[in-house]
ZAVEXPA-199348 format. One record per residue (C-alpha): z, y, x. Coordinates in steps of 0.25 Angstrom, whole numbers, plus 2048, in hexadecimal, padded with zeros to 3 digits. Example, Ala and Ser with C-alpha at 12.3 -4.5 7.8 and 13.67 -1.06 7.14 Angstrom:
<nodes>
<node><z>81F</z><y>7EE</y><x>831</x></node>
<node><z>81D</z><y>7FC</y><x>837</x></node>
</nodes>
This chain:
<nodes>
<node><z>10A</z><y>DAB</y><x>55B</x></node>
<node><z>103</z><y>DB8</y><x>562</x></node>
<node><z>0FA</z><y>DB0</y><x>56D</x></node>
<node><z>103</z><y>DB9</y><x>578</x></node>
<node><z>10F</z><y>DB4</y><x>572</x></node>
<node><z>118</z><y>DAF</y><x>57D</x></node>
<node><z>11B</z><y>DA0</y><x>57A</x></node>
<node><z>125</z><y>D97</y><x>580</x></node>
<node><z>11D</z><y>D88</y><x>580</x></node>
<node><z>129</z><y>D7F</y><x>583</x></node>
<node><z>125</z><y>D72</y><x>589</x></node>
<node><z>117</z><y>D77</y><x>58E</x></node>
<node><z>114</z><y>D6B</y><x>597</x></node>
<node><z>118</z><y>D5F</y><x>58D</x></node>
<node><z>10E</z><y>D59</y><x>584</x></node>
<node><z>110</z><y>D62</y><x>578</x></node>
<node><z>112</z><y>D70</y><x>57F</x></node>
<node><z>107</z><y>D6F</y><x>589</x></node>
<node><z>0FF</z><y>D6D</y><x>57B</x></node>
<node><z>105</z><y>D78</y><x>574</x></node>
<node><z>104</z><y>D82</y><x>581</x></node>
<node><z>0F4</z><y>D7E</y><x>583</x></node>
<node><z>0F3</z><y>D81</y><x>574</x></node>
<node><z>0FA</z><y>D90</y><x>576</x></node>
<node><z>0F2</z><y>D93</y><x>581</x></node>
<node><z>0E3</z><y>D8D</y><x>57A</x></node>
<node><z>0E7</z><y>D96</y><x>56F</x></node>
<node><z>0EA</z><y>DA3</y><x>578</x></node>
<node><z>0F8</z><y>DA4</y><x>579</x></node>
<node><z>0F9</z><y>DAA</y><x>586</x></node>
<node><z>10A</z><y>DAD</y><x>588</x></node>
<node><z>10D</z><y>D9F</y><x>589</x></node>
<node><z>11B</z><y>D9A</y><x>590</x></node>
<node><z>11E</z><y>D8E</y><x>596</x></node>
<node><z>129</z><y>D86</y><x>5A0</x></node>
<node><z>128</z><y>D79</y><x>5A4</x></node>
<node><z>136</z><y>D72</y><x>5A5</x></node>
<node><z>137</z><y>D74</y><x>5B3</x></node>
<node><z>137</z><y>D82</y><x>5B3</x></node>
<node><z>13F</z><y>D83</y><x>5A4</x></node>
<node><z>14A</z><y>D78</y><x>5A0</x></node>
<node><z>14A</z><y>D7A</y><x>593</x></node>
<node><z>156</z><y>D71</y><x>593</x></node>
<node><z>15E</z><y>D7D</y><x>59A</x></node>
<node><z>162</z><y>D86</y><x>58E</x></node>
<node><z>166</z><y>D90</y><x>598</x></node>
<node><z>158</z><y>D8F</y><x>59E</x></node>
<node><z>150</z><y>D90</y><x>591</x></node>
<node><z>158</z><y>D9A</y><x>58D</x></node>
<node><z>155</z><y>DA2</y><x>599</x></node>
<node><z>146</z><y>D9E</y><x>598</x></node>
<node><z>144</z><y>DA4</y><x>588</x></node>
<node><z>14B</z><y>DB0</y><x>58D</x></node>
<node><z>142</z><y>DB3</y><x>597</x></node>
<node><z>135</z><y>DAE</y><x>590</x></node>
<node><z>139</z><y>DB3</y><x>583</x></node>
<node><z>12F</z><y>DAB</y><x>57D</x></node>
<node><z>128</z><y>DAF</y><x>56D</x></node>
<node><z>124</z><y>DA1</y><x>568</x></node>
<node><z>12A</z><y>D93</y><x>56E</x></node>
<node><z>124</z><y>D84</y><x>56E</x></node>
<node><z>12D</z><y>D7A</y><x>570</x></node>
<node><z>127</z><y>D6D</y><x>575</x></node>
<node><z>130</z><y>D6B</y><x>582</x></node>
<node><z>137</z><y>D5F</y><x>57F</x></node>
<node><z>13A</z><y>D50</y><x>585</x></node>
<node><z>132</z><y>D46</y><x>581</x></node>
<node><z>12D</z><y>D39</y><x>581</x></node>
<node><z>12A</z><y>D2B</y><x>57A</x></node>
<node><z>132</z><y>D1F</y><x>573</x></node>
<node><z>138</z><y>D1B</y><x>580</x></node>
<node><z>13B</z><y>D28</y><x>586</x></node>
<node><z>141</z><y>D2E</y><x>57B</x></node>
<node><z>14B</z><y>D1F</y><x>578</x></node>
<node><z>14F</z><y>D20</y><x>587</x></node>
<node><z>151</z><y>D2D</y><x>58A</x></node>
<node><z>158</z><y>D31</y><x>57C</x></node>
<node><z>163</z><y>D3B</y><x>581</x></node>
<node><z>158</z><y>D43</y><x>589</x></node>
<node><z>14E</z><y>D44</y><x>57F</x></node>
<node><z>15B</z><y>D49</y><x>574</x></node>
<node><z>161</z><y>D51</y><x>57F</x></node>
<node><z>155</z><y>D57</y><x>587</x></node>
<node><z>14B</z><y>D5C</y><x>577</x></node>
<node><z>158</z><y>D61</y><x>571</x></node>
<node><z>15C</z><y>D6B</y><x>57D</x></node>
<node><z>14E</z><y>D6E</y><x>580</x></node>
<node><z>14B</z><y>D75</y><x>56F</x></node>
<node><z>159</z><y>D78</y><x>56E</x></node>
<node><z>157</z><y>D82</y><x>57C</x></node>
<node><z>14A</z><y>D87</y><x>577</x></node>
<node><z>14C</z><y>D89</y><x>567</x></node>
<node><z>15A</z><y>D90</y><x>56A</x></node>
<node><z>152</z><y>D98</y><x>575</x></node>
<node><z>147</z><y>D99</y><x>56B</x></node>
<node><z>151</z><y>DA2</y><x>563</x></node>
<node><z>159</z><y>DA9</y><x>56C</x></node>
<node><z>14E</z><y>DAE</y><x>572</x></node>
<node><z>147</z><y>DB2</y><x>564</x></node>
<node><z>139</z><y>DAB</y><x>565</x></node>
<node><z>12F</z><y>DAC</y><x>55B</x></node>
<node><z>12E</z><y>D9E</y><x>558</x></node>
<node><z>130</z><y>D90</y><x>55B</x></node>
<node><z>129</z><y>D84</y><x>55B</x></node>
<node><z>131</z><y>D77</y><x>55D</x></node>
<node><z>129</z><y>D68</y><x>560</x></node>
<node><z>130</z><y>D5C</y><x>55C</x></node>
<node><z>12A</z><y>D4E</y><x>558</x></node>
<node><z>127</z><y>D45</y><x>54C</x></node>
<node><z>132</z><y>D3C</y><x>553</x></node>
<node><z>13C</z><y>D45</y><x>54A</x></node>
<node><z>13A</z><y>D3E</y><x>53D</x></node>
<node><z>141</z><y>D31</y><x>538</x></node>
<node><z>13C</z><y>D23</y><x>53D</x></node>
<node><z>13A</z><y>D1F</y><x>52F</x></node>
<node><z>134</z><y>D2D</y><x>529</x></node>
<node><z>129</z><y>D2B</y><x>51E</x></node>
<node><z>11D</z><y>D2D</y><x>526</x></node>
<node><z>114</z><y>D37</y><x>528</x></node>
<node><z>121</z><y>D41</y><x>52C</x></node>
<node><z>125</z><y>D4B</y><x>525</x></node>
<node><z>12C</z><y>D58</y><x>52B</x></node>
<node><z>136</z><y>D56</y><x>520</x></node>
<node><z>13A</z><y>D46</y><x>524</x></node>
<node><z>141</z><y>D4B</y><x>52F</x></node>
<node><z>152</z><y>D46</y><x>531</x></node>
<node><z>14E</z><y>D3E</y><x>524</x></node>
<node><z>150</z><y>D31</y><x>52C</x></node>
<node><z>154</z><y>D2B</y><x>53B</x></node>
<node><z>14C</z><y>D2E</y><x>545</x></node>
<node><z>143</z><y>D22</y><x>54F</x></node>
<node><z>14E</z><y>D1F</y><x>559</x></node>
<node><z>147</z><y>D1F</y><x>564</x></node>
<node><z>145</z><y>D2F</y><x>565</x></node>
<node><z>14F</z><y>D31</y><x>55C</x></node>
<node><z>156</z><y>D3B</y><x>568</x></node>
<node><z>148</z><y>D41</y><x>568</x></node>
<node><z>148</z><y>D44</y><x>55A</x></node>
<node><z>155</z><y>D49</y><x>557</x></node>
<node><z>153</z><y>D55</y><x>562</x></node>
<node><z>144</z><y>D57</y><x>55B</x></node>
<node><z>14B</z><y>D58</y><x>54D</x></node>
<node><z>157</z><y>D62</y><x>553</x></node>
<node><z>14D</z><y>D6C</y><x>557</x></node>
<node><z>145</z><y>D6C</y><x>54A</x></node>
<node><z>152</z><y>D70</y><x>546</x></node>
<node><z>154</z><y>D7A</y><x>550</x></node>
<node><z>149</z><y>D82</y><x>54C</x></node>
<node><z>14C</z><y>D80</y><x>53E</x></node>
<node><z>15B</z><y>D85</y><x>540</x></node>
<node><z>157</z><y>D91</y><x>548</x></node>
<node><z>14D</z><y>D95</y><x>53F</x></node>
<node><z>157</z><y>D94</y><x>533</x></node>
<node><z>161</z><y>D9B</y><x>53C</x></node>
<node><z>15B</z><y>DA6</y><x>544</x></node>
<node><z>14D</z><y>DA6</y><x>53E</x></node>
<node><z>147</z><y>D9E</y><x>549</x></node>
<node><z>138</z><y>D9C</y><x>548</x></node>
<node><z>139</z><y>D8F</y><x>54C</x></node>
<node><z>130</z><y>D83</y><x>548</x></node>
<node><z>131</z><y>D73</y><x>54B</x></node>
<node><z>122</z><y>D6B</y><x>54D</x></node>
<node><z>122</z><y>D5C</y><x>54C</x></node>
<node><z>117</z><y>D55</y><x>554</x></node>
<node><z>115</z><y>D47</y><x>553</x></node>
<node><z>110</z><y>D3E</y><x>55D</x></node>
<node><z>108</z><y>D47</y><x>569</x></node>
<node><z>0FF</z><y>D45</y><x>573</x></node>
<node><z>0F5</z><y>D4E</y><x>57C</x></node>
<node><z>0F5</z><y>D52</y><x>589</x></node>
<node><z>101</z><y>D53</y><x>593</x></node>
<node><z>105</z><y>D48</y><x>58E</x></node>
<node><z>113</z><y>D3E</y><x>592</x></node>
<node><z>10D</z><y>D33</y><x>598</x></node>
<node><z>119</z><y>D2B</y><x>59D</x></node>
<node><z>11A</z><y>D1E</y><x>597</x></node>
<node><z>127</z><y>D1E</y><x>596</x></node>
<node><z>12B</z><y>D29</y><x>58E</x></node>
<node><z>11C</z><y>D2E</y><x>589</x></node>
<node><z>116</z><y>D2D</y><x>57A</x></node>
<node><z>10F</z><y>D23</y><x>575</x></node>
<node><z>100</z><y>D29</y><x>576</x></node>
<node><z>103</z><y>D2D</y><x>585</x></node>
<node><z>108</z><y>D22</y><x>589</x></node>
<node><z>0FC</z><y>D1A</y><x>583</x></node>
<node><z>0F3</z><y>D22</y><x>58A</x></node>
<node><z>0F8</z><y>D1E</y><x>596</x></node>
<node><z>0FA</z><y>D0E</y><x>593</x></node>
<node><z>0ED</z><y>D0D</y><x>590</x></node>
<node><z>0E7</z><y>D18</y><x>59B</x></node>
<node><z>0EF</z><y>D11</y><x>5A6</x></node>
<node><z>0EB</z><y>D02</y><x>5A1</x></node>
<node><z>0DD</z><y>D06</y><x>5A1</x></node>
<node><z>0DF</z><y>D0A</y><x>5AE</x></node>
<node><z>0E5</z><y>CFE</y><x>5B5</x></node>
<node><z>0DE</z><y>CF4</y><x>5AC</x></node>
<node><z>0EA</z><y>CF0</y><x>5A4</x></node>
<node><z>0E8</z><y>CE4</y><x>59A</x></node>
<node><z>0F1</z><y>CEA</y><x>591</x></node>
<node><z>0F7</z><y>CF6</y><x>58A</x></node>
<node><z>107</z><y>CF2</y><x>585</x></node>
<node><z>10A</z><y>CFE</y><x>57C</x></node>
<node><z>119</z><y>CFE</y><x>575</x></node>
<node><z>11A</z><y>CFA</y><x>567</x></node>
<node><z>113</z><y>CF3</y><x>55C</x></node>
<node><z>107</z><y>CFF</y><x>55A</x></node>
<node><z>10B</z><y>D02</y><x>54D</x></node>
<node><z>113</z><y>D0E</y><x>54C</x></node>
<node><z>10C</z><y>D18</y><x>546</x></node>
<node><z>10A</z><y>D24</y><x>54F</x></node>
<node><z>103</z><y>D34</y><x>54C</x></node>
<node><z>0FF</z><y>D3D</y><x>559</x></node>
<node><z>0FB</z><y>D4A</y><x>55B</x></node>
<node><z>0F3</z><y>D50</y><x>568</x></node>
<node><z>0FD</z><y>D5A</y><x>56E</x></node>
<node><z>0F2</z><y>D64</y><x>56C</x></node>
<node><z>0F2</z><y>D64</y><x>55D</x></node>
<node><z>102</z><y>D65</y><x>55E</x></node>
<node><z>100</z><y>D72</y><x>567</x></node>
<node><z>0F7</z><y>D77</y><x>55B</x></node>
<node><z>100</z><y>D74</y><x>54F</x></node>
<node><z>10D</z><y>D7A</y><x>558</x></node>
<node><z>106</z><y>D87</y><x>55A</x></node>
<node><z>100</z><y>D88</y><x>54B</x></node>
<node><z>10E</z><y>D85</y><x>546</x></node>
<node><z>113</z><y>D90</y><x>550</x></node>
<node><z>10A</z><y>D99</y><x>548</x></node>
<node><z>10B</z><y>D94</y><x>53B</x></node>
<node><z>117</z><y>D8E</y><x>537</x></node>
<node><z>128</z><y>D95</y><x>535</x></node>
<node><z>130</z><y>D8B</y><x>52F</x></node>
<node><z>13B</z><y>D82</y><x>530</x></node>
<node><z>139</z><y>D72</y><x>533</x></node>
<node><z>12E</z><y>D6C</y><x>53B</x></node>
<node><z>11F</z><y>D69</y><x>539</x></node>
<node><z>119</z><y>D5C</y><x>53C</x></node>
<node><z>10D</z><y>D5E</y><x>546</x></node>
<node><z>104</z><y>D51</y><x>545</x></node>
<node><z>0F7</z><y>D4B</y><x>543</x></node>
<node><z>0FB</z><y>D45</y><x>536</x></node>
<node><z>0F7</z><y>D37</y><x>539</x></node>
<node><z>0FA</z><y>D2A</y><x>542</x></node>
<node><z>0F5</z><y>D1E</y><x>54A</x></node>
<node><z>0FC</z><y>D11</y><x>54D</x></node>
<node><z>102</z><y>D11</y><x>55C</x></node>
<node><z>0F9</z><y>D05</y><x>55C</x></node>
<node><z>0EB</z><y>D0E</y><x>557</x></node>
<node><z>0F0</z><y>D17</y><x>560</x></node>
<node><z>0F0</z><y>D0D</y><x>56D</x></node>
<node><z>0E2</z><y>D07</y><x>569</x></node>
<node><z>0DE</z><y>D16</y><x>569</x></node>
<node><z>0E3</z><y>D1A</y><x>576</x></node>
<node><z>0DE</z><y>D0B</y><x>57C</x></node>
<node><z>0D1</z><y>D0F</y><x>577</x></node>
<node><z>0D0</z><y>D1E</y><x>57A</x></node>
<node><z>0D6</z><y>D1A</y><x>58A</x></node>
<node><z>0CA</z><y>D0F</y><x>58D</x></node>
<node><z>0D7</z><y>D04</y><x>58C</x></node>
<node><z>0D1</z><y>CF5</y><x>58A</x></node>
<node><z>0DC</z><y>CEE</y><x>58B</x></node>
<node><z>0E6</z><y>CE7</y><x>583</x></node>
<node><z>0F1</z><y>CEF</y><x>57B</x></node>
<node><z>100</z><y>CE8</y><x>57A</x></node>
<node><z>10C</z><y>CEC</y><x>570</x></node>
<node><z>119</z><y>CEA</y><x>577</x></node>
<node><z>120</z><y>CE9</y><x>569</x></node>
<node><z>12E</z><y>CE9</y><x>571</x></node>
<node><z>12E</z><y>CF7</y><x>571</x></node>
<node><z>131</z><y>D02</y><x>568</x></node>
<node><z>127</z><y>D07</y><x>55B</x></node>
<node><z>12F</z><y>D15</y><x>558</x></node>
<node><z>12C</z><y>D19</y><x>54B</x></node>
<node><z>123</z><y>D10</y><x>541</x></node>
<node><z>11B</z><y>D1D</y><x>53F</x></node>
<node><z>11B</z><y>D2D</y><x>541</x></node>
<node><z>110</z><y>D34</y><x>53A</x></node>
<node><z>111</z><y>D42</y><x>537</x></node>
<node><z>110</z><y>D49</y><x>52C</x></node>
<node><z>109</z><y>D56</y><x>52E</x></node>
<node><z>106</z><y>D5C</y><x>522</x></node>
<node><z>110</z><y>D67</y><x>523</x></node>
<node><z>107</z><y>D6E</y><x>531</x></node>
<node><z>0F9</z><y>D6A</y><x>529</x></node>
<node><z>0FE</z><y>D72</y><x>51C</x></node>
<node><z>100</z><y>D7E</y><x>528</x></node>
<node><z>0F2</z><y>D7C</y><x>52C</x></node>
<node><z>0F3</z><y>D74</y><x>538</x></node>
<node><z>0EC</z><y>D66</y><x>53C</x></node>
<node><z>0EB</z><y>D5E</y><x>548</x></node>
<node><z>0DC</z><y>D5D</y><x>54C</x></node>
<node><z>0DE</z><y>D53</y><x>558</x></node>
<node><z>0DA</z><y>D44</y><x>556</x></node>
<node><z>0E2</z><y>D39</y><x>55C</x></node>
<node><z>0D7</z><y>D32</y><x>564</x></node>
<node><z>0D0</z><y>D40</y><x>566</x></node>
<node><z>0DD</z><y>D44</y><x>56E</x></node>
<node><z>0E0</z><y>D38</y><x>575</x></node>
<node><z>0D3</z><y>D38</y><x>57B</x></node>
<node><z>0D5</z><y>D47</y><x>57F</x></node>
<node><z>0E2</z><y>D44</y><x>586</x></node>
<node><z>0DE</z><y>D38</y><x>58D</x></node>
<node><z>0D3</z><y>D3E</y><x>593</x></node>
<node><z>0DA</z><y>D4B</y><x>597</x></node>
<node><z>0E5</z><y>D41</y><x>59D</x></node>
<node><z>0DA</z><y>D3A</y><x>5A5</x></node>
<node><z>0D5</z><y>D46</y><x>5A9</x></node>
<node><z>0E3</z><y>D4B</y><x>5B0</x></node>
</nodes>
């Protein structure tokens, strides 16, 4: 990518496009497009049509996408399969029609089987049933790796899928009704310390086995495998290890200044046993995340308390 390259960060206010946009401009890419949803519905295919004729844009990241946790995405299930799949399916087709130089489309480790042999391989995927809970999430993630796979068989569409696992960073979802888990932590224990709360009650037994990934490190693997990598099927983008959402508690507990009591409210869903990434194929490339767990905690809670 020339750095005066014109492109198109979809979904630059959202935890992984702000990332990806920071990471651009760091790096001296100075034609940089953006919309935030009020002034571009990409929903509308008559709008986002509109928008990439106009813009013309050469290179697109597409991180605009709804999201959420285990109970937002098992309540609002239509909404997350209707809302992703016309959100890729306007900017890909637009993608083409309007001959940009290449994609770059963000989905989730949430694509692979409940049950797939752990650490995930690119290549487990539609090898099993999906975790039920994001199932509708899943399926519209797994459409658009074959989106850009199709187009590129196609029309010779340069267009490539990444596969995050579990992220964190700044600008961050917070709610705790439809947040992740390591937000939604933060804020427990945050807000606990705060009013002097006894306890802590975190959903679960503690024992699923969870990897995350500073949305920094994400933005940095996104725009090496913009530079470096024309194929089909996706890449895994991870840490390549995992923590217990127990560890994970006691490590937020501690890093927050929280001295009271943690409680497992076992009534309510696990999700998947464990979802570690295999990331062997974007090391091989040359590409390793360099950001710790508790070194990037501590960096987002203190930027958090600071706004």
């Amino acid at each position: 990518m020339d750095k005066n390259a014109k492109i198109y960060v979809a979904g630059h206010r959202g935890l992984v496009g702000s990332a990806i946009l920071r990471a651009l401009e760091n790096q001296g890419f100075t034609n940089l497009v953006t919309r935030t949803s009020q002034e571009l519905d990409l929903l509308d295919y008559q709008k986002t049509a509109q928008f990439f004729a106009e813009e013309k844009p050469d290179y697109v990241f597409l991180a605009a996408a709804k999201v959420g946790g285990i109970q937002a995405n098992n309540t609002y299930r239509a909404d997350f399969l209707y809302e992703n799949l016309m959100i890729q399916n306007n900017v890909i087709h637009q993608a083409y029609v309007n001959n940009v130089k290449k994609l770059l489309f963000l989905g989730s480790s949430c694509i692979y089987p409940k049950m797939a042999p752990q650490p995930l391989k690119e290549d487990s995927l539609l090898t099993g049933t999906l975790e039920p809970t994001n199932e509708p999430y899943a399926i519209a993630k797994i459409a658009g790796i074959k989106m850009c796979d199709a187009y590129r068989s196609q029309y010779n569409s340069n267009f490539i899928s990444a596969m995050p696992t579990n992220m964190y960073g700044p600008n961050d979802n917070y709610d705790l009704n439809n947040s992740h888990v390591l937000p939604a932590l933060l804020r427990k224990f945050h807000e606990a310390k705060e009013q002097n709360h006894p306890e802590v009650v975190v959903w679960g037994t503690g024992t699923p086995l969870r990897e995350f990934l500073h949305s920094d490190d994400l933005a940095d693997a996104c725009i090496f495998l913009m530079q470096n990598y024309d194929d089909f099927g996706h890449v895994n983008v991870g840490i390549g290890e995992d923590i217990s959402i127990k560890d994970l508690a006691l490590l937020i507990k501690k890093i927050v200044g929280y001295e009271g009591n943690l409680v497992w409210d076992t009534s309510k869903p696990d999700g998947t046993p464990r979802k570690l990434m295999d990331v062997s194929k974007i090391n091989d490339m040359g590409w390793k995340a360099k950001i710790g767990l508790e070194e990037g905690i501590r960096d987002v809670y203190q930027k958090k308390l600071k706004n």
